[in-house]
Each structure stands twice: as structure tokens, then as C-alpha cells.
C-alpha positions in Angstrom: -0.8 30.0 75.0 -3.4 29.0 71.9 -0.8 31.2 69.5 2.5 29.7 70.9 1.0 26.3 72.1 4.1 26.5 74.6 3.7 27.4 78.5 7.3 28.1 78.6 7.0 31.0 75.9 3.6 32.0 76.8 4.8 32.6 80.2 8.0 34.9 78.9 5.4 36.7 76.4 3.6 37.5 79.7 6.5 38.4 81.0 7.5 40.9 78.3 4.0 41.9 77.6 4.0 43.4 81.5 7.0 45.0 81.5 6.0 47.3 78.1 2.7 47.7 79.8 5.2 49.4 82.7 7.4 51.3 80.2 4.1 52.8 78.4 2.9 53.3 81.4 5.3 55.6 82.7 5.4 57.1 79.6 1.5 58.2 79.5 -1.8 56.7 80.9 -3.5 53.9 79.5 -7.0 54.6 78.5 -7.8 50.8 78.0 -5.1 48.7 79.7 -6.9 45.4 78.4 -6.8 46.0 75.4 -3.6 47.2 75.4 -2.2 44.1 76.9 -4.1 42.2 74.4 -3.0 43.5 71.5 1.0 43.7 73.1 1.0 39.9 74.3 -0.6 38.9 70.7 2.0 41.0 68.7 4.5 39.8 71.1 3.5 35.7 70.5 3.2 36.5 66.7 6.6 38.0 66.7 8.0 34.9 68.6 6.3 32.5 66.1 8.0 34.7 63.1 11.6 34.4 64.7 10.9 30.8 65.4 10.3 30.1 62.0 12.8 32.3 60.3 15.6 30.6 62.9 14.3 26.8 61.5 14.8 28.1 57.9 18.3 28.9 58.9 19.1 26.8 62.0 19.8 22.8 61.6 17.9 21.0 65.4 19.9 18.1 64.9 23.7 17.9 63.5 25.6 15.0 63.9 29.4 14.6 64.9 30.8 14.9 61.2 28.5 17.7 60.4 29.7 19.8 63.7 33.5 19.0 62.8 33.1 20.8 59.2 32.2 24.0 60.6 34.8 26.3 60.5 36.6 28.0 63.8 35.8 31.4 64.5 39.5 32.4 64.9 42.5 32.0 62.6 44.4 28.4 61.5 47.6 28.2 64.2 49.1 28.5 60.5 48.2 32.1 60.4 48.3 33.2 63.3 52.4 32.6 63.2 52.3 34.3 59.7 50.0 37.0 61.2 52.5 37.5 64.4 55.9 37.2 61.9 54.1 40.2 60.0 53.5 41.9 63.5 57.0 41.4 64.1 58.5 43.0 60.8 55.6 46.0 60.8 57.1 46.6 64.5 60.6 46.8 63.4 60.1 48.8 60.3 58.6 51.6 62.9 61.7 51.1 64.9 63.8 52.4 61.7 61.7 55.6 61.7 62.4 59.1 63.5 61.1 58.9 66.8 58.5 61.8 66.1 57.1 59.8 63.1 57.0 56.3 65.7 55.0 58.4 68.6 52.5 60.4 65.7 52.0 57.1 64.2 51.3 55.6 67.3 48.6 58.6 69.1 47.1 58.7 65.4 46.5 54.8 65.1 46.5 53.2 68.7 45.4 56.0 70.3 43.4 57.7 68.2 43.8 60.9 68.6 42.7 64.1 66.0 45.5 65.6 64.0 45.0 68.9 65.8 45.5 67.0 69.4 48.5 65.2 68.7 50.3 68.7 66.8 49.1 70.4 70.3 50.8 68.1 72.5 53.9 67.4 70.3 53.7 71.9 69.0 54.1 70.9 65.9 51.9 71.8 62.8 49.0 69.7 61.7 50.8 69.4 58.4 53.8 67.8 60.1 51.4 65.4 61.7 49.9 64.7 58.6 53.4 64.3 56.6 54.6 62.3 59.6 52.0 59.5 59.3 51.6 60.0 55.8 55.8 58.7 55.9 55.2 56.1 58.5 52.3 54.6 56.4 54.3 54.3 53.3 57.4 52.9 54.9 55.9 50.2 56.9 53.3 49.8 53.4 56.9 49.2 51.2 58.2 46.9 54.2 55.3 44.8 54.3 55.4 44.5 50.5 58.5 43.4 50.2 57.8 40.4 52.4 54.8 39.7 50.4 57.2 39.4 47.5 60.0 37.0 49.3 
């Protein structure tokens, strides 16, 4: 409490401080618990008093309606998210034009994630066909999403 000068936190530094007394604990015996919990609630108050002050060098307490309005949205403008979805839409349909080999390697290699080797196992192809196949895909969905770029 004298470090933090706040029940609240002293009491979860308490907190804390007992349950890595515990963890130690289980870990090894304590050969002087005291001090132990001394020296953890003390490092434990300091650290909070650190944070504290690092968050009010970065933090604003008090911003008013205007300020709160200027902060950008963590997700896209409406704007482009319909650009985003159009692009969705045209990427989709250039994979349509594509062999359906190319369509499902493209789609275990990127969605699914799966290893070179796996997907030429379960398709018994080679892992150079895999590799030719996505290298394909790649470049024709790259050239169709480039000539929208340029319309």
C-alpha cells in the first residue's frame, strides 16, 4: 500500500504476490518465505507503478466527444470493403477459368494449407506438378487482378 498508495491495487499485488509464492512453491521449497513475499509483492507494486506511468505517457484520461470521433475504425471504410468484395469476386472467377486440378492445389496449398508433398500424395501427382500447378494459378489470378488495377 505505501508504494501504490491504492487499496485496490495493493490488494491485487497481494493477490499476485500469493499465487507466485504457490507456483515457486511447487516448484522448490522456500527457505525464507518472508522475504520472498517481500521482495515479490515490492517488485510486483514497482512493476505496476512502471506500467502505470508508461500507459499515462501514451494513454489520454480524458477525451472529449470530437477527440473520440477522429479516431479511426479498426475495420475497413464501407467504401472498401465493396472494392475489397468486387476483387473477391473477380480473384474467384479467374480460379473458375483454371483446370480443376490447378483450382483444388491452389485451394489445399492456400486455404488449407497443406505441404507440397501432402497434397501430390492425395492428388498422386508429383510435387513438381503441385508446384507448377500453383505456380500457374498464382500468375493467372496475379495477371487478372492486374488488369483491373489498370481499368
Amino acid at each position: 500500500m505505501r508504494i501504490v498508495r491504492d487499496p485496490q491495487t495493493a490488494e491485487d499485488v497481494a493477490q499476485e504476490t500469493y499465487l507466485r509464492a504457490r507456483k515457486a512453491l511447487e516448484r522448490e521449497p522456500i527457505e525464507h518465505i518472508e522475504a520472498f513475499l517481500h521482495q515479490t509483492a515490492r517488485n510486483l507494486a514497482f512493476d505496476h507503478l512502471r506500467r502505470r506511468r508508461t500507459r499515462g505517457q501514451i494513454e489520454a484520461d480524458s477525451l472529449g466527444e470530437h477527440e473520440i470521433l477522429d479516431i479511426p475504425a479498426d475495420m475497413p471504410s464501407l467504401e472498401d470493403a465493396i472494392i475489397e468484395r468486387e476483387r473477391l469476386k473477380i480473384f474467384l472467377g479467374a480460379l473458375s477459368g483454371l483446370p480443376e486440378r490447378v483450382q483444388t492445389v491452389i485451394m489445399l496449398s492456400r486455404i488449407e494449407e497443406w505441404s507440397n508433398r501432402k497434397i501430390a500424395d492425395w492428388l498422386g501427382v508429383s510435387e513438381r506438378t503441385v508446384f507448377n500447378d500453383i505456380k500457374l494459378a498464382m500468375a493467372h489470378c496475379r495477371d487478372v487482378l492486374a488488369r483491373l488495377d489498370r481499368a
